[in-house]
C-alpha positions in Angstrom: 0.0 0.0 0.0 1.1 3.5 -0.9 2.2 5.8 2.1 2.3 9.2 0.5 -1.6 9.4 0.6 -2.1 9.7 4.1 -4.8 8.3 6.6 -6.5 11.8 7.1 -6.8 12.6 3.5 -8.2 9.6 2.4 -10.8 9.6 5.8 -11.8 13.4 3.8 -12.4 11.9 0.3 -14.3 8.9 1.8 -16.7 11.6 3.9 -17.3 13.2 0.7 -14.3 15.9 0.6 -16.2 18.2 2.9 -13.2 18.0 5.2 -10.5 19.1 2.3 -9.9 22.7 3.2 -8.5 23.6 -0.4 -8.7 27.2 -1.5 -11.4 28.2 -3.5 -10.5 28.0 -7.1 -11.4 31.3 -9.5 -12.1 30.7 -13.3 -9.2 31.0 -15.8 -8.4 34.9 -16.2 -10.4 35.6 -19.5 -7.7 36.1 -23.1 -5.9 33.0 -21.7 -6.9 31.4 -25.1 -5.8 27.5 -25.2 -3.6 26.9 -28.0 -4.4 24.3 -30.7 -2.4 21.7 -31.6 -2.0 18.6 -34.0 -0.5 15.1 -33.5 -0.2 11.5 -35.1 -0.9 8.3 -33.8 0.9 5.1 -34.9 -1.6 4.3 -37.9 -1.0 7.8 -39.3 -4.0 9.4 -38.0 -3.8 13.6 -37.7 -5.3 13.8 -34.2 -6.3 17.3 -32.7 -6.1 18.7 -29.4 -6.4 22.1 -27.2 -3.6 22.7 -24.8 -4.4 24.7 -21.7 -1.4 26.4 -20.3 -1.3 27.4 -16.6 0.8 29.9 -15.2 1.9 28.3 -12.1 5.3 26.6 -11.9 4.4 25.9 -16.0 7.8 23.6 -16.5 7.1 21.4 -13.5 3.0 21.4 -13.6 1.7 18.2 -13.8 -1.1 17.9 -16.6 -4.7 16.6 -16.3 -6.1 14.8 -20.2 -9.8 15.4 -20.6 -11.9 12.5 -22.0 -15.2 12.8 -23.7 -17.4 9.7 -24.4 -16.7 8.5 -28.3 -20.4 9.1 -29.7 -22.4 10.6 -32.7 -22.1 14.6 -32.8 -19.4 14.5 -30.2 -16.1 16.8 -29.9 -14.0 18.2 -27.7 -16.4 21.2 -27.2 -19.4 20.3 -26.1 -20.1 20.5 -22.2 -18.4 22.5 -20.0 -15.1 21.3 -20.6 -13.2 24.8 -21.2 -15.1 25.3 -17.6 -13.1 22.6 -15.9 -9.8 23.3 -17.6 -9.9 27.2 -16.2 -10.7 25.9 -13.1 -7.6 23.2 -13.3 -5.6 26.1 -14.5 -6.0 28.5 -12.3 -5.4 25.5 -9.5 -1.5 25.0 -11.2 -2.4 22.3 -14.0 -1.9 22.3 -17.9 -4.8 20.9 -19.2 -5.2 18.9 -22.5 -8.5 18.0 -24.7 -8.5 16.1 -27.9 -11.2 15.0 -30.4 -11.1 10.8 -31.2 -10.3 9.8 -34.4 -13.6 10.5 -36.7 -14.6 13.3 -34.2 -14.6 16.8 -34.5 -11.6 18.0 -36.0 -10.0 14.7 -35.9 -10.7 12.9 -39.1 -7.7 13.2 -41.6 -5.6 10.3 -42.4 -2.3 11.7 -43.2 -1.0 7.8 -43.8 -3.4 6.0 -45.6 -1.0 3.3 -46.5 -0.4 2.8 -42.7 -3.7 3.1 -41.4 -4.9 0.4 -44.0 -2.5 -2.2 -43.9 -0.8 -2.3 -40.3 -1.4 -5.5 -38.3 -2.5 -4.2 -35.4 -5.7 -2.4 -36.4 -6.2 -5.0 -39.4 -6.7 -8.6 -40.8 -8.2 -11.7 -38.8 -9.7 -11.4 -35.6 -8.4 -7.8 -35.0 -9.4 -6.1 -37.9 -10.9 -2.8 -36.4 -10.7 -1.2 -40.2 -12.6 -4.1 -41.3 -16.0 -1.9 -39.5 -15.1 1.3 -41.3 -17.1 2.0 -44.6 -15.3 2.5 -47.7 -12.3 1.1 -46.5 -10.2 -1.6 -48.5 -10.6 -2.8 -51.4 -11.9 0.3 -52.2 -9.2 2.5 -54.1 -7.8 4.8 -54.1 -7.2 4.3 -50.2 -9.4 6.4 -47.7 -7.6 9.2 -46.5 -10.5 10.7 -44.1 -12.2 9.1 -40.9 -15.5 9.9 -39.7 -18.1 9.2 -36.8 -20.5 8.5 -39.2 -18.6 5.7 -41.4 -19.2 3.3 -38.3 -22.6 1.9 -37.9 -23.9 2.1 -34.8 -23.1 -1.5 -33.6 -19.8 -1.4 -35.4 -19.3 1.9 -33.5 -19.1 -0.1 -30.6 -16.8 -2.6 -31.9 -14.5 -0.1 -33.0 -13.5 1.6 -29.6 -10.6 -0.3 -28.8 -9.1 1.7 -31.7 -9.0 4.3 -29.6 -6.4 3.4 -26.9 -3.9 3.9 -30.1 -5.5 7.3 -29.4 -4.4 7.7 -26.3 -1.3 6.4 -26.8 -0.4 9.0 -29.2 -1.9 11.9 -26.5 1.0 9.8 -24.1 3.4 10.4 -26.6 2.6 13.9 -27.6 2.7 15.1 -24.3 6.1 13.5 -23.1 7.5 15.8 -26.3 6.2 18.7 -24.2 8.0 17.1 -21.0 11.2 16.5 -22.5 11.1 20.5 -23.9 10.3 21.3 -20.3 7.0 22.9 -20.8 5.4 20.2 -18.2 6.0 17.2 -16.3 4.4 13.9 -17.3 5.8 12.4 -14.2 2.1 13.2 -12.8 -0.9 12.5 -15.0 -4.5 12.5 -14.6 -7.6 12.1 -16.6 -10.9 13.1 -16.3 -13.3 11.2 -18.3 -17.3 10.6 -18.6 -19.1 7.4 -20.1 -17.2 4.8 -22.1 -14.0 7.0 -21.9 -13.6 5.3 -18.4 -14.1 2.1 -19.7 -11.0 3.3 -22.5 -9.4 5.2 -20.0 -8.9 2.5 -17.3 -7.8 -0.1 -19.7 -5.3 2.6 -21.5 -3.5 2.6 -17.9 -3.7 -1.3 -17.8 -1.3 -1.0 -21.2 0.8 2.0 -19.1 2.0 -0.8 -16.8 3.1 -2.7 -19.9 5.4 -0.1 -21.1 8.5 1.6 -19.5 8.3 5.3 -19.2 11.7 6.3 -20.6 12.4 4.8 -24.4 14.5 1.8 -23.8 18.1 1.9 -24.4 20.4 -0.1 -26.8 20.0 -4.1 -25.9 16.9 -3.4 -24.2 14.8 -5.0 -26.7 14.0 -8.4 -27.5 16.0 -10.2 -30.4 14.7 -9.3 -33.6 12.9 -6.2 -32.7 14.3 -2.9 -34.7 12.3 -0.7 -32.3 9.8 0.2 -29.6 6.7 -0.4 -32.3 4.2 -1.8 -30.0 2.7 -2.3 -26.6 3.2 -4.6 -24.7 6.5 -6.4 -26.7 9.3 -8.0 -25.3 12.1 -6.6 -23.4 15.3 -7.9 -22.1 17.8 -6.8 -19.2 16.5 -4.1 -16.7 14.5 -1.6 -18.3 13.2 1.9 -16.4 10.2 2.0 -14.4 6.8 0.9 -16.0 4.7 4.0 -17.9 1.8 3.3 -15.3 3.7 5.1 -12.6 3.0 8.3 -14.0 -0.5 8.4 -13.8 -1.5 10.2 -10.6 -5.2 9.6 -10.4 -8.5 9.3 -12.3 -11.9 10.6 -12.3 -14.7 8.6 -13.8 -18.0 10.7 -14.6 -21.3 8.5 -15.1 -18.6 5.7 -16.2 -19.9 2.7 -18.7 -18.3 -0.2 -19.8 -19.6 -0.7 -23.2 -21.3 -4.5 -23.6 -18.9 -5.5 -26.4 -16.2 -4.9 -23.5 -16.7 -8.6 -21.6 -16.8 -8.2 -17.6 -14.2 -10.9 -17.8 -12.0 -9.2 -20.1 -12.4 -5.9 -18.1 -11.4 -7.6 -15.1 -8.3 -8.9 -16.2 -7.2 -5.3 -16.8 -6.5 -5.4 -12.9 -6.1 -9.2 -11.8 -4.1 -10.4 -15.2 -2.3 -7.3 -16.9 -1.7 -4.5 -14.3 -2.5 -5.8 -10.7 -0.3 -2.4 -9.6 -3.3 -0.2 -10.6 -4.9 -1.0 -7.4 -2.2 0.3 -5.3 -0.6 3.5 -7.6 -3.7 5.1 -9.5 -6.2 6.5 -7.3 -9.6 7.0 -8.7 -12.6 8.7 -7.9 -16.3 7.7 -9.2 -19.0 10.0 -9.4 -22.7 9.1 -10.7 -25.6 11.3 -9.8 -27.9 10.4 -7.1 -31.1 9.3 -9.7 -28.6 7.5 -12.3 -29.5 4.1 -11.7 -26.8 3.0 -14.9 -24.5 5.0 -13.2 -24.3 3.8 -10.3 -24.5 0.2 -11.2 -21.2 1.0 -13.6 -19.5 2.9 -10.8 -20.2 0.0 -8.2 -18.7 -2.1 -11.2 -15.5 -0.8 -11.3 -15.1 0.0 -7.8 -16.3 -3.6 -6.6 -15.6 -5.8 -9.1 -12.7 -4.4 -11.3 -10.7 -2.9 -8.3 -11.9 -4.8 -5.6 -12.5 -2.0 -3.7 -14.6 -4.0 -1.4 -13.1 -4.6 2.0 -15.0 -7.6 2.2 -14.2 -8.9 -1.4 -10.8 -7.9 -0.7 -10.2 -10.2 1.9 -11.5 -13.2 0.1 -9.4 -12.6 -2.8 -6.4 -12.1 0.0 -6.0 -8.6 -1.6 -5.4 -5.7 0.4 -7.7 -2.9 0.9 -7.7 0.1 -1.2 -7.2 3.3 1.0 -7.6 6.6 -2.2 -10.0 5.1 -4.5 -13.3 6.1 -3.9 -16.7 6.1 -5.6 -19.2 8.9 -4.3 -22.9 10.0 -5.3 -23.3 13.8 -6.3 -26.7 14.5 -4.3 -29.1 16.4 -6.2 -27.9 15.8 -9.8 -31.0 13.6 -10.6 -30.5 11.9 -13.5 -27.9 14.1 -14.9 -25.5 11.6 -16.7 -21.5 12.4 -18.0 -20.7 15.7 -19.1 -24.0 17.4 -18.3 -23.2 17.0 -14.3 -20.2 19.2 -15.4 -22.1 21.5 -17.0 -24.8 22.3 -13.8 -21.6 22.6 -11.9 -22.6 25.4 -10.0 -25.6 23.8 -7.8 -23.6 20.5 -7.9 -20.1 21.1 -7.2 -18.4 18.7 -9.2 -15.7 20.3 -10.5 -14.6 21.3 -6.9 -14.8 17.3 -6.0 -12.8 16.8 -8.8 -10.5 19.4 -7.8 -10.1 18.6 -4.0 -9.9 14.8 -5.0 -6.5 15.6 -6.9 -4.9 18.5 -4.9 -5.6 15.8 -2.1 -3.1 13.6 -4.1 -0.6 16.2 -6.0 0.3 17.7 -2.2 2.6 14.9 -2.5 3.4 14.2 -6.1 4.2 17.4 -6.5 7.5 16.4 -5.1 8.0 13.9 -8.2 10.7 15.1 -10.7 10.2 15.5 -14.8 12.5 13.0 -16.7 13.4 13.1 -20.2 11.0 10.6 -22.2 12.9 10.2 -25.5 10.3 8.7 -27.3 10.7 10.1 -30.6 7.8 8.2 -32.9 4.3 6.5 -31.8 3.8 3.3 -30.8 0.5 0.9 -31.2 -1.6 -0.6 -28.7 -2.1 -4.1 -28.9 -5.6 -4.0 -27.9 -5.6 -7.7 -28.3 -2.9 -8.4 -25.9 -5.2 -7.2 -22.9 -8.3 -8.7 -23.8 -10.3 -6.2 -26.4 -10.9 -8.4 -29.1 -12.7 -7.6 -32.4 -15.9 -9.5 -32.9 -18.2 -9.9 -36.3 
């Protein structure tokens, strides 16, 4: 068990944060525009994001990655997400917000030939591409991706895609590290619906992958590079990728059905049992959102065995800083629309106490140099997302 989040902090979170005296947070000063910016992912996918600079100790802030549900009509923009980012700001963190691939401004395919024809996102039982219209053997190649060229059900089947997504977000923001304009030795995300569901098994591949790119004879015979997650390593290698995530919120969280309860599991008891003990995460569901809370008390009682009782009969230990907590009087109010009645509800100060609570002693972590240099796939296969007819 963790020591640097101590007894009393974790005795306020569990009470509902009312005991957290943090200082009230004001909104980002106004002409503090965020600054927009564009970045690949492994299958050549022109991704774009909005980077929320604060002020406060910039080089050495740690950053917080905002995570709307995949969906129809969906972007970056919608909700109160600029909301929470000023608020993050103005509380000392940089603040980054992308659109998925086939979402807002995210739909150009700079390498067709890539997307198309990689092995990780194509051919036999993991070919992703394989529910995009107007894909192969369509020629020329498809060089754009949109929302809309996924049918609904194959919408679903398509979301493990997206932790190449995130991967590339990982990536893009360990360039800003390494040119000291934050420190990605403390991440969090924030994420509503399905993104949990992406979100939590993204960290399971974290723990798969070392944080610093490995060195010369690090890699397994035969391999030319660091292409893929997880591949084989040889020799000591630095400190696993997972170690940089400080904390998670989960907003109305969902694991989609095509995501297996099994599979979903495993993210914890099979690929990244160290989840339980280093990432502390925080649930919120709205007092009348029956899904909700069902999904919350999901991944807090089954997935991370949060439990005491459960615990103990799978000779775990208890889980001190992950907590799942009902926001009283938000009704039905599901996802991003609990952010955006924020100021009868309160959520974005939960949010905020929950991870000043937990920076108060990561801020002592230091940046490193990343010195990953080209993205790297996800083999969503290799922790249990599987493509299905």
């Amino acid at each position: 068990m963790r020591r640097w989040l101590a007894a009393p902090v974790a005795f306020a979170v569990a009470i509902g944060l009312s005991s957290l005296h943090v200082a009230p947070v004001k909104a980002q000063p106004k002409g503090e525009a965020p600054v927009e910016e564009s970045f690949l992912t492994a299958d050549g996918v022109q991704l774009k994001g909005l980077f929320h600079a604060t002020n406060k100790d910039a080089a050495t802030a740690p950053v917080a990655v905002l995570l709307y549900a995949p969906g129809p009509d969906r972007d970056m923009t919608k909700g109160d997400w600029a909301g929470l980012a000023g608020r993050l700001n103005e509380a000392g963190y940089h603040v980054f917000r992308f659109d998925w691939r086939g979402h807002g401004k995210s739909t150009e395919i700079k390498d067709p030939k890539k997307f198309w024809t990689n092995p990780f996102l194509n051919g036999g039982n993991v070919n992703y591409n394989g529910y995009i219209k107007g894909g192969p053997p369509k020629k020329p190649l498809k060089n754009d991706l949109y929302y809309k060229d996924l049918s609904p059900t194959r919408a679903e089947r398509y979301l493990p895609a997206y932790l190449n997504d995130l991967a590339a977000v990982r990536l893009h923001l360990d360039s800003k590290n390494d040119n000291k304009t934050l420190n990605t030795s403390s991440i969090y995300l924030i994420g509503t619906g399905d993104a949990a569901a992406l979100g939590l098994g993204w960290i399971a591949t974290e723990w798969s992958r070392p944080a610093v790119f490995p060195k010369e004879g690090q890699l397994g015979v035969g391999v030319p590079g660091y292409e893929f997650v997880p591949q084989q390593l040889v020799g000591q290698f630095p400190p696993e990728g997972g170690h940089d995530i400080a904390g998670a919120v989960w907003i109305s969280p969902n694991r989609p059905a095509l995501i297996s309860e099994a599979a979903t599991k495993k993210w914890i008891s099979t690929y990244a049992p160290k989840i339980r003990e280093n990432n502390p995460m925080l649930f919120l569901y709205a007092d009348k959102d029956a899904a909700g809370k069902k999904q919350s008390e999901f991944f807090y009682n089954e997935v991370l065995v949060g439990d005491p009782r459960r615990a103990k009969a799978f000779n775990l230990a208890p889980i001190s800083d992950t907590f799942i907590k009902e926001v009283k009087g938000g009704s039905t109010l599901n996802g991003v629309k609990l952010l955006d009645n924020n100021a009868e509800l309160k959520v974005q100060d939960t949010i905020i106490q929950f991870m000043a609570a937990i920076q108060k002693e990561r801020a002592k972590l230091p940046s490193k140099n990343r010195n990953y240099s080209t993205p790297y796939f996800i083999n969503a296969q290799s922790f249990g997302f599987a493509a299905t007819p």
